[in-house]
C-alpha positions as CSV (number, residue, x, y, z in Angstrom):
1,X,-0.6,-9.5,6.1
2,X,-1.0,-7.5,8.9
3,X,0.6,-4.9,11.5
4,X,2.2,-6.8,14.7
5,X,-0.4,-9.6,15.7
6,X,-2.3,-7.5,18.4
7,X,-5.1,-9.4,20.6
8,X,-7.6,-7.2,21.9
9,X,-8.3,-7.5,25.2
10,X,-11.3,-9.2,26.8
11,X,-14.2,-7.8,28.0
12,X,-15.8,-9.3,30.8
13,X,-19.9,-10.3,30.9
14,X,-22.0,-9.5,33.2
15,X,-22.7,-6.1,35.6
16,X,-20.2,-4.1,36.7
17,X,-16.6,-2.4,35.3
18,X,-15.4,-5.6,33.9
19,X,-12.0,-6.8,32.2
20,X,-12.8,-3.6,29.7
21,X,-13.4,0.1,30.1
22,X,-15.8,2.1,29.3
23,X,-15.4,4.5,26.1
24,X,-14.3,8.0,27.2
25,X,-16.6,10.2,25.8
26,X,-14.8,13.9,24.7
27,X,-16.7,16.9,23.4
28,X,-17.1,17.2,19.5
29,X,-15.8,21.0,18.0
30,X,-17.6,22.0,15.2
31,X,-15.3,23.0,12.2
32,X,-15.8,26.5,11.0
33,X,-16.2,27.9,7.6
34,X,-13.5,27.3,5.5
35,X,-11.9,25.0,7.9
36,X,-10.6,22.1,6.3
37,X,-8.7,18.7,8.2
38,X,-6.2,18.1,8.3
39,X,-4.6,21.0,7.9
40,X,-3.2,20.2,4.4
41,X,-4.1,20.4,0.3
42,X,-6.5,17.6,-0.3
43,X,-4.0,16.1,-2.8
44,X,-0.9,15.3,-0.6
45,X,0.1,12.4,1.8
46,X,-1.4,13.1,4.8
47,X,-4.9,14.0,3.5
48,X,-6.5,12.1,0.0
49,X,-3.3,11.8,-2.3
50,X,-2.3,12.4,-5.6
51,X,-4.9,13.0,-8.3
52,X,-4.8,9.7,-10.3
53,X,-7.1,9.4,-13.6
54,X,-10.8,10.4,-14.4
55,X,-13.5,7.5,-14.5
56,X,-15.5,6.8,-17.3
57,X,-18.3,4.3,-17.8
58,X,-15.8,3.0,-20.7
59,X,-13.1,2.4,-18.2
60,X,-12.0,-0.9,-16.9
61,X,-11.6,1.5,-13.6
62,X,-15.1,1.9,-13.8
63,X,-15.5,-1.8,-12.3
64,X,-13.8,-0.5,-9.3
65,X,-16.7,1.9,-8.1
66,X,-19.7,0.2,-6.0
67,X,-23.0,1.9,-5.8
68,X,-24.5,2.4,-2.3
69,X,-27.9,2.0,-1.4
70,X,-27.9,2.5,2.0
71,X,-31.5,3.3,2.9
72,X,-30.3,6.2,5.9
73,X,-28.7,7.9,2.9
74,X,-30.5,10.2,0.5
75,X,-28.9,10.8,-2.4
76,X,-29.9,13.9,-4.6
77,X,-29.2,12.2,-8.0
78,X,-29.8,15.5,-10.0
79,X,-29.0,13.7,-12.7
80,X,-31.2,10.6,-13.1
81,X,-27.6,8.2,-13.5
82,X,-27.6,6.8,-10.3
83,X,-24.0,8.6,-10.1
84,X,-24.1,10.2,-7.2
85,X,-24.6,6.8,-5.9
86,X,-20.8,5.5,-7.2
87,X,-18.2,5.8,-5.6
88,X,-14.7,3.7,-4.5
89,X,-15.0,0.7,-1.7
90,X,-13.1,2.9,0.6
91,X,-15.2,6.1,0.4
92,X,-18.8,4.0,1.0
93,X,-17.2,2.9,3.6
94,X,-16.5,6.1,5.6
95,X,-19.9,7.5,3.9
96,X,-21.8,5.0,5.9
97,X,-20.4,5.5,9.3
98,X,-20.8,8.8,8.7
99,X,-24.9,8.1,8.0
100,X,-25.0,6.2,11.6
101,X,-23.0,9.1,13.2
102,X,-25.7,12.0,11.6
103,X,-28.8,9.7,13.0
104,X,-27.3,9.6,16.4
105,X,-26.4,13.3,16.4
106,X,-30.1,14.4,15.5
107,X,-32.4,12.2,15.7
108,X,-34.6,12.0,12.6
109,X,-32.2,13.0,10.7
110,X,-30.3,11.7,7.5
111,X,-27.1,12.2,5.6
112,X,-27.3,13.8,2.4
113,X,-25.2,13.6,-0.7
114,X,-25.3,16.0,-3.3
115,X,-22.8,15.2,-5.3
116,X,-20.4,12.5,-5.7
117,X,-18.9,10.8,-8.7
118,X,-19.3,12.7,-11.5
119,X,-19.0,11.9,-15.3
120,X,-20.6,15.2,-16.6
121,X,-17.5,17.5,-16.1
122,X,-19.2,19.8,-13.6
123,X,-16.2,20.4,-11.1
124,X,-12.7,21.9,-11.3
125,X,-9.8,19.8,-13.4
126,X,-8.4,17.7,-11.2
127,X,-11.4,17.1,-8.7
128,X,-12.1,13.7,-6.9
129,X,-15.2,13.5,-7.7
130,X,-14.3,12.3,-11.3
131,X,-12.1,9.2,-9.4
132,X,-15.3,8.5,-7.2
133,X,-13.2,9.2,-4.2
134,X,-15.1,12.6,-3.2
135,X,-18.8,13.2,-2.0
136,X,-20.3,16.5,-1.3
137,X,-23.0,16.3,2.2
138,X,-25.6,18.0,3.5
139,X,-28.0,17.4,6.6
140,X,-31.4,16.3,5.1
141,X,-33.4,19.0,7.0
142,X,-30.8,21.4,4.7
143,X,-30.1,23.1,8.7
144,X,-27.4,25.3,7.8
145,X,-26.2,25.6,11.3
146,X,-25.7,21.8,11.8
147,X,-23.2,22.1,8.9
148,X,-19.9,22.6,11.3
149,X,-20.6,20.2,13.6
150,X,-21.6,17.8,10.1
151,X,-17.8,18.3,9.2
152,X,-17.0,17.2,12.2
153,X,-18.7,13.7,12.4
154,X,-17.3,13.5,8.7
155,X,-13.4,13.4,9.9
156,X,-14.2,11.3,12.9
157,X,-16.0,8.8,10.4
158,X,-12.6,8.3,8.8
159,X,-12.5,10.7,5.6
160,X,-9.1,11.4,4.9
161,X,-10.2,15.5,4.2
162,X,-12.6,17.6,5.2
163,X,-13.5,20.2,4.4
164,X,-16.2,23.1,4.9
165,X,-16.0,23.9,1.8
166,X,-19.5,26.1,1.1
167,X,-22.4,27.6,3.4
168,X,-24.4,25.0,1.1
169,X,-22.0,21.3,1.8
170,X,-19.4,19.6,3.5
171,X,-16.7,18.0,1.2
172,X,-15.2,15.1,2.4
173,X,-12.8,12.8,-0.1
174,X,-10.6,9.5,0.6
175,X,-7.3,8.1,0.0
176,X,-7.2,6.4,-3.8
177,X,-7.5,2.2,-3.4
178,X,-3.9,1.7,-4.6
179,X,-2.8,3.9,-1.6
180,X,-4.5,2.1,1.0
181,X,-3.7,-1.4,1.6
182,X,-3.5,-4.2,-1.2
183,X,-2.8,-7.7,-0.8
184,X,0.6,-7.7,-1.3
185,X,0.7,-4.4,0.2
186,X,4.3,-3.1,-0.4
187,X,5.9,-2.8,-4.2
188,X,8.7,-0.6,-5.8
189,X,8.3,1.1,-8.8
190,X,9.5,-0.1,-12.1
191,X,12.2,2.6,-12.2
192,X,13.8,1.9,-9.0
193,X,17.4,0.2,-9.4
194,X,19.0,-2.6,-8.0
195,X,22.3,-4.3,-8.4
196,X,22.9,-7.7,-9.6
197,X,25.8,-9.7,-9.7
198,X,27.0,-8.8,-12.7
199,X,28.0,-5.0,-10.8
200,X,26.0,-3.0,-12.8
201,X,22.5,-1.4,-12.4
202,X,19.3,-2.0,-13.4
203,X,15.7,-1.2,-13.4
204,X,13.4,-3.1,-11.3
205,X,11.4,-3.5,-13.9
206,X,14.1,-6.1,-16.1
207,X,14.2,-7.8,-12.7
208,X,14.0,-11.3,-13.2
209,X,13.4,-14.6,-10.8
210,X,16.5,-15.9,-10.1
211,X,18.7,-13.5,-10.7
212,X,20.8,-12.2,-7.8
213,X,20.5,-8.7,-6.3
214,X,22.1,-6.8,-3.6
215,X,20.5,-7.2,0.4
216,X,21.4,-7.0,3.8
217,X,22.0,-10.0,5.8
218,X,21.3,-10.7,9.4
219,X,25.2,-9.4,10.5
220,X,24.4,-6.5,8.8
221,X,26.8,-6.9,5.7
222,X,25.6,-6.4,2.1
223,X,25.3,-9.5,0.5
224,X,23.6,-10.9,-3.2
225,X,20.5,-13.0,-2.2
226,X,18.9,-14.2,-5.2
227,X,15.6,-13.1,-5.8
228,X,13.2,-16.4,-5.4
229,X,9.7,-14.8,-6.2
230,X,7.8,-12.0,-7.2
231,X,4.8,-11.1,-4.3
232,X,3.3,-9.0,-6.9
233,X,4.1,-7.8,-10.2
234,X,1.9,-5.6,-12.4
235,X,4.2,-3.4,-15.2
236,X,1.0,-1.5,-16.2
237,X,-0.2,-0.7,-13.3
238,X,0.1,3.0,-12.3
239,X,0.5,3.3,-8.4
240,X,0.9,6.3,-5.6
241,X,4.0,5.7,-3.8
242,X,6.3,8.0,-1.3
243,X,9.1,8.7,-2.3
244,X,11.7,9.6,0.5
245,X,14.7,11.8,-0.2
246,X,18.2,11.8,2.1
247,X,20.5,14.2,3.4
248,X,23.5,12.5,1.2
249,X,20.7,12.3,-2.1
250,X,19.6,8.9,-1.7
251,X,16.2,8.5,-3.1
252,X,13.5,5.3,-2.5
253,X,10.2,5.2,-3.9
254,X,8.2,2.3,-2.6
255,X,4.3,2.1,-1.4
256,X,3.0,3.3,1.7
257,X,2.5,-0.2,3.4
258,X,6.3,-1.1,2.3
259,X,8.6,-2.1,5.5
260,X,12.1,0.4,5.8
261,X,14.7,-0.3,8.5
262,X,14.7,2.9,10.4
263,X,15.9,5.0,13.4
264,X,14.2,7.6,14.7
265,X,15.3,11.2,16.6
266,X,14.7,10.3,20.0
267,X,15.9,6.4,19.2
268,X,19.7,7.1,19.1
269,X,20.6,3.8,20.0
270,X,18.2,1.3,18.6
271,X,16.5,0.7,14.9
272,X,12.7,-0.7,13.8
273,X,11.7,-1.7,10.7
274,X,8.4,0.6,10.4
275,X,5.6,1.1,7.2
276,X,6.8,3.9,4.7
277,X,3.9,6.0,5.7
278,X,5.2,6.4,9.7
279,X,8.3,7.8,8.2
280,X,9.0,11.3,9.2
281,X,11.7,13.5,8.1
282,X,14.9,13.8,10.9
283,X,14.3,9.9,10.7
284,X,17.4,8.0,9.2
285,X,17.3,5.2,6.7
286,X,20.2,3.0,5.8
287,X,22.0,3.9,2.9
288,X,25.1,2.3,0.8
289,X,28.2,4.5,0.1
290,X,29.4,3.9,-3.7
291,X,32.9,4.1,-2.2
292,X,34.7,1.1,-3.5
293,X,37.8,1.2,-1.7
294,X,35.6,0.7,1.6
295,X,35.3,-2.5,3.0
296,X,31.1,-4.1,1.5
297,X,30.4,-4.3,5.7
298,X,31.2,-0.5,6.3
299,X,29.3,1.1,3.2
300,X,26.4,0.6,4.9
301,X,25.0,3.8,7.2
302,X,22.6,5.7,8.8
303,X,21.7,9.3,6.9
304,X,18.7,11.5,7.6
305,X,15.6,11.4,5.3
306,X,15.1,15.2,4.3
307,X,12.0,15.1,1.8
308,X,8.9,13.1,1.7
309,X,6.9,13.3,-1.2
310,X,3.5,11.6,-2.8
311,X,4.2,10.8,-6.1
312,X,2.8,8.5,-9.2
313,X,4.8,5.9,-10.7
314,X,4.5,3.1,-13.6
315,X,4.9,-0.7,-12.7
316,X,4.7,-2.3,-9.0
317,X,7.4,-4.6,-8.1
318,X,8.1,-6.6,-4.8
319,X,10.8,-9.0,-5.3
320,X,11.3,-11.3,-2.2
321,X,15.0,-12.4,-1.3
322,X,16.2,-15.4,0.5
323,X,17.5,-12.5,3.1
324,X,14.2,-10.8,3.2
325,X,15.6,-7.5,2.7
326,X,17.0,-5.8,-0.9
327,X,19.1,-2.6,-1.7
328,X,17.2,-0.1,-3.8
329,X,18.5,2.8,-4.9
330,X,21.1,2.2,-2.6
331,X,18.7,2.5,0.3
332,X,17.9,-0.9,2.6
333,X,14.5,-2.0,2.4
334,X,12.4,-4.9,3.5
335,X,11.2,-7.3,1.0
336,X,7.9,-7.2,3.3
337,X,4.7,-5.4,3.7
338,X,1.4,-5.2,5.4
339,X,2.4,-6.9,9.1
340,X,4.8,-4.4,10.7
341,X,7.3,-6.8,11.6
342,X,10.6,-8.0,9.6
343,X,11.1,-10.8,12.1
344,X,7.3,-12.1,11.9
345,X,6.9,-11.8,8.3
346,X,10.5,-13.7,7.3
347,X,8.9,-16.3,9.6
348,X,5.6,-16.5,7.8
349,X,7.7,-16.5,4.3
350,X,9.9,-19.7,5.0
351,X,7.3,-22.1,3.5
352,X,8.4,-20.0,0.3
353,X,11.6,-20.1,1.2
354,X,11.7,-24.3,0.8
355,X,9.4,-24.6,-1.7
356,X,12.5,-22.9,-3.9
357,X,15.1,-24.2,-2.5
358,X,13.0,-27.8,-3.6
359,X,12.6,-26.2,-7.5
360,X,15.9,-25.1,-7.3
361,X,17.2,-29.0,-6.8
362,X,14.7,-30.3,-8.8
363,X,16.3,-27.3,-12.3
364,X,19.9,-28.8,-11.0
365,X,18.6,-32.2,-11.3
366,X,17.1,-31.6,-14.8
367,X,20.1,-29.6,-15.2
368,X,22.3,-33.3,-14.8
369,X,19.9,-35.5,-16.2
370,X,20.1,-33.6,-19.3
371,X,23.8,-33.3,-20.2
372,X,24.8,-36.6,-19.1
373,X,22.0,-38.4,-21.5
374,X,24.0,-35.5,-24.2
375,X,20.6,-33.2,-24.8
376,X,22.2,-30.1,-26.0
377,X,21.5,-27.0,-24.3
378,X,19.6,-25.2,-26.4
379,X,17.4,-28.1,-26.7
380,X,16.9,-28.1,-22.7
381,X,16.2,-24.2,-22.8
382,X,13.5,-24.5,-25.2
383,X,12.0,-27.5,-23.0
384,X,12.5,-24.7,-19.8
385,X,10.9,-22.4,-21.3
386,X,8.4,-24.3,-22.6
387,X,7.8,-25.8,-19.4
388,X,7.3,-21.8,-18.2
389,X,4.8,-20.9,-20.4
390,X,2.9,-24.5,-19.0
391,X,3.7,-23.5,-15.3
392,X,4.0,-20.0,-15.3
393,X,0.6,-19.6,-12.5
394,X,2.2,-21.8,-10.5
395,X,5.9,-20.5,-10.7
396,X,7.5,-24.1,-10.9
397,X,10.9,-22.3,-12.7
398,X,13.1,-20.4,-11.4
399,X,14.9,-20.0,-14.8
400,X,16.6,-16.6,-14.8
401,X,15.5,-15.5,-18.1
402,X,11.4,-15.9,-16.3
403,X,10.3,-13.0,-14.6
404,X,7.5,-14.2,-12.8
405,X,3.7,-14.6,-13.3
406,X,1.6,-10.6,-13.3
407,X,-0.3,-10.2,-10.7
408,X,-0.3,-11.1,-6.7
409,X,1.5,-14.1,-5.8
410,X,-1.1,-17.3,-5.0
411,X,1.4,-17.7,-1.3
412,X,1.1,-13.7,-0.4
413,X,-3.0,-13.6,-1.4
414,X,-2.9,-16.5,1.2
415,X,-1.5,-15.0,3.5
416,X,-3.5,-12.1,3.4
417,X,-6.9,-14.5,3.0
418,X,-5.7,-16.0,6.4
419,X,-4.5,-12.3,8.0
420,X,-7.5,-10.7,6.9
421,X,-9.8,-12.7,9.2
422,X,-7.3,-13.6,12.1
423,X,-6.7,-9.6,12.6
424,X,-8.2,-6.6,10.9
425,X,-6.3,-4.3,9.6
426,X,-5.7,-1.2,11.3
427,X,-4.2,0.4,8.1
428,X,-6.2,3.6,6.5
């Protein structure tokens, strides 16, 4: 799933100006010693994030780092491994644009990397380069002076900090793979409370399929909608998320891909459901007042998000509601992710929609067929449950006692399969 289908525009063949336009070509500024972009410590949101756990060879994250052998790269490899050659997806990615940039700048001459993942303990507690997510550049002519302008090409290759760190390198580092985009793309964490019908809260994590939880509908009112699927569900998983704070001390943690309803300063009159990541403070979010004696449809209001914060949670959870949408934490938030649209993606999720309104029938049938032949019930909830255990990949039940299948659900990786090659994603 995807931001708001875009179509790029056609260019025309042939001679001549075209449907298209040419690129507009701007003058690149060095960076200067000690210089470092954006603006901001490397380890907060708008630059590389948190600092998440060091990789070992002995890690199951260690599957998640790729070598590069991209011949217009020299590595230095100081240490006979091959682990300067390691790194994540996401940071051989920018590392290779930024190869093609330094060729065109000079030609004849490479990038250089002299240091990037490290499992030797050689940098500072708390560095990147033990994640895989940080690589240290020089020019291969070692040209001192080219250095700036090297720091430059690095942040228009896409690193998510720069920084001019030593006469002798260029640091550049990247956004962990659980910040950037995933397949389901927007989760909660486990601790993150909902309500359910029975009034009381609860953690996300007990969150069960079937069960019914507090959402908005399409009037605007708070409703229950029960809870038909998990998109993804992974209670070991440790994640980034942001977590955004309001005026009245509403807090919701959710991933940076995660849709919120919100209205911004200079949109008084009019609301957009935008990624978690566009959210600035001065922006407002929809809250739910705890006040009882209110009417459910007036509880619901606009208040001013204060704080925004990058911070590490346990468990990923993205329930999806008939309504779409779900109350955490007594903030409004989409169900939906990855395509910045809550119209287009309820659209794309009706499929799932009827597919458990069918199971639901088919329990209810079961349900019937059962007491009137006079199975007792415990007999029929061993049979569910066995028939959960059996099913459980496919998510035939929608039991309330079943939480779902781990992992991505088979509709969302779909959809993302299908999204992936109709439009790229424009998500860094």
């Amino acid at each position: 799933m995807v931001s708001s289908l875009e179509i790029p525009g056609i260019l025309a063949c042939g001679p001549g100006r075209g449907g298209g336009r040419r690129p507009i070509s701007r003058k690149l500024t060095p960076l200067v010693f000690k210089q470092h972009v954006p603006n901001v410590s490397e380890n907060t949101l708008p630059a590389s994030g948190l600092v998440e756990e060091r990789v070992s060879r002995h890690d199951t994250r260690f599957r998640d780092l790729v070598p590069n052998y991209n011949a217009d790269i020299i590595f230095k490899d100081e240490e006979g491994t091959g682990a300067d050659r390691l790194m994540t997806q996401r940071c051989k990615e920018k590392l290779n644009t930024l190869a093609i940039s330094v060729m065109n700048q000079w030609p004849g001459v490479r990038l250089r990397v002299t240091e990037g993942w490290d499992e030797e303990g050689k940098h500072a507690t708390g560095s990147l380069h033990y994640e895989g997510r940080a690589v240290d550049v020089t020019t291969s002519d070692r040209d001192r002076s080219k250095y700036g302008m090297l720091a430059r090409l690095a942040v228009e290759a896409g690193f998510d900090w720069v920084y001019y760190e030593s006469r002798s390198h260029i640091h550049c580092s990247v956004k962990s793979e659980s910040f950037s985009a995933g397949k389901s793309g927007g989760c909660f964490s486990g601790s993150s409370l909902i309500k359910t019908t029975s009034g009381t809260m609860k953690p996300m994590s007990d969150l069960k399929v079937g069960e019914s939880v507090e959402s908005l509908d399409s009037s605007g009112d708070v409703v229950y909608s029960e809870v038909i699927a998990f998109l993804d569900r992974a209670p070991q998983e440790k994640r980034q998320f942001i977590q955004l704070t309001t005026f009245s001390g509403k807090v919701l943690t959710l991933t940076p891909l995660h849709l919120v309803p919100v209205k911004s300063e200079k949109e008084h009159q009019s609301s957009r459901t935008i990624f978690a990541s566009r959210i600035k403070s001065g922006d407002q979010v929809l809250i739910q007042d705890s006040d009882n004696f209110l009417p459910r449809n007036l509880r619901v209001r606009w208040d001013y998000v204060t704080m925004i914060e990058l911070v590490a949670r346990d468990g990923i959870y993205a329930p999806l509601t008939r309504e779409g949408t779900i109350v955490v934490n007594n903030v409004v938030a989409s169900c939906y992710a990855v395509m910045e649209s809550q119209t287009l993606d309820h659209l794309v999720f009706w499929p799932l929609r009827i597919i458990a309104t069918i199971q639901s029938s088919y329990s209810s049938l079961r349900r019937l067929f059962f007491a009137t032949f006079g199975i007792q019930n415990d007999s029929y909830e061993k049979h569910l449950m066995s028939t959960v255990e059996i099913d459980q990949n496919m998510e035939t039940t929608y039991h309330p006692r079943y939480q779902g299948p781990q992992g991505i659900h088979w509709y969302a990786n779909f959809l993302y399969i299908i999204g992936s090659y109709v439009v790229p994603s424009t998500i860094h």
